[in-house]
C-alpha positions in Angstrom: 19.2 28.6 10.4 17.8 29.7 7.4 15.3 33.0 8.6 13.9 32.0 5.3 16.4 32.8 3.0 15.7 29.7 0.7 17.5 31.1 -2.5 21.6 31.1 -1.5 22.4 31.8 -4.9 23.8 28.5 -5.0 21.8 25.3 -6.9 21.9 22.1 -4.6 23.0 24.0 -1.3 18.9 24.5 0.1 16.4 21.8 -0.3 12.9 22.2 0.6 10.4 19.3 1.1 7.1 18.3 2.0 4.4 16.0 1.4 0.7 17.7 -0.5 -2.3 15.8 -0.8 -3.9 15.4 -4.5 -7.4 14.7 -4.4 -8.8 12.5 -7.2 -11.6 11.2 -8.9 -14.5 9.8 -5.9 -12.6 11.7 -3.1 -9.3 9.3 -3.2 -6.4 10.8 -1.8 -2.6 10.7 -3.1 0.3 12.1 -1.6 2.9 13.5 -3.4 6.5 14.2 -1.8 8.5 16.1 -3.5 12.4 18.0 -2.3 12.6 21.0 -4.2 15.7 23.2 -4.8 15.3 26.5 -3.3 18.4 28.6 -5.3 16.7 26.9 -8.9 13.0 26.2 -8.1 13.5 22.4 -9.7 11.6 19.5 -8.4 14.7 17.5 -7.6 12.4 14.2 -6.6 9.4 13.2 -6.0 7.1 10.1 -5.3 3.9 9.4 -5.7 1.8 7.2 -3.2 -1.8 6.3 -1.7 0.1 5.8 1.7 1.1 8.0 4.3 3.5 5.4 5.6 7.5 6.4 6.5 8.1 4.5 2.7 6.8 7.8 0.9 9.8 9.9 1.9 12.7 7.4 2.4 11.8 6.5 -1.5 11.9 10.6 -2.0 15.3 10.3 -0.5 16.8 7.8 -2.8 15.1 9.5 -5.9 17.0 12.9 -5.0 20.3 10.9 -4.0 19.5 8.9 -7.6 19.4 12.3 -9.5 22.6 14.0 -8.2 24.6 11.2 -8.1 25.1 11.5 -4.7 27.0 14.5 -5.3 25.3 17.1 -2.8 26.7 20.3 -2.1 28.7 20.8 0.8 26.9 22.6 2.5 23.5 21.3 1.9 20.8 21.7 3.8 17.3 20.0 4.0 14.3 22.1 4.8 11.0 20.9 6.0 8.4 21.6 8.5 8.3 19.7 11.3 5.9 16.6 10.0 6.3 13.3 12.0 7.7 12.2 8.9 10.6 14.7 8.8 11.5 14.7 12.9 10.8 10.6 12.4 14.3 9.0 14.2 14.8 6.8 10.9 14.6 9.9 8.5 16.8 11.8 10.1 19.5 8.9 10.3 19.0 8.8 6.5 19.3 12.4 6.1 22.7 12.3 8.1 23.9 9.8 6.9 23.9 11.2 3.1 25.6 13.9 4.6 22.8 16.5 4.5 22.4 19.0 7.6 18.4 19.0 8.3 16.5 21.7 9.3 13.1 21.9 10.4 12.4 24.9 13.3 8.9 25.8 14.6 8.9 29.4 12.6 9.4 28.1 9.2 6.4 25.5 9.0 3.9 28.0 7.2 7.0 29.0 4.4 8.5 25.9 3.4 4.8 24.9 3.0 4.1 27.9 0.9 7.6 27.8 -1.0 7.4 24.5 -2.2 3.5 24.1 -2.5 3.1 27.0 -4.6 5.0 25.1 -7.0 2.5 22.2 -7.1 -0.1 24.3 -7.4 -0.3 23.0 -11.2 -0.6 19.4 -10.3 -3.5 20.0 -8.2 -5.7 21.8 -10.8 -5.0 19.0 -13.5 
């Protein structure tokens, strides 16, 4: 769909997302999910959790639809790899149903992991 082309020149129409682990003080985990705009490089949302459950992205979900008012492009498009919380039945109702076209093929795992993780690569070293 994409062949990669995450920057469209046009802020809000490609999202990228995925889910990095933080590692913290006596080998405690985090997870941080974060959708990312691919035209602008901002973090659009983000949550924080010590769980891997479904909850970490549906709350990312509502954070992004929280910080553009609901007003997506429209032609947006959601970007992830193909994690069982992206191809998840439930997640992918809530994608559709905010009107957001997903995307997720087999080639692109290894980029949109790059893409977005290279811009967390901060949070990890703090």
């Amino acid at each position: 769909m994409l062949n990669r082309e995450f920057n469209q020149g046009e802020p809000g129409k490609v999202l990228l997302t995925d889910i990095t682990y933080l590692y913290y003080e006596n080998g405690q985990k985090a997870y941080l999910s974060c959708i990312k705009d691919g035209s602008t490089n901002e973090i659009l949302a983000h949550y924080l959790s010590t769980s891997l459950e479904m909850s970490i992205v549906y709350k990312t979900l509502q954070r992004l639809k929280e910080t553009v008012q609901n007003q997506f492009h429209p032609e947006v498009i959601l970007h992830s790899d193909q994690g069982m919380h992206y191809t998840h039945h439930l997640f992918q109702k809530k994608v559709k149903k905010l009107g957001i076209t997903q995307s997720c093929p087999v080639r692109e795992t290894v980029g949109i992991t790059l893409q977005l993780n290279l811009s967390l690569v901060i949070l990890r070293t703090r």
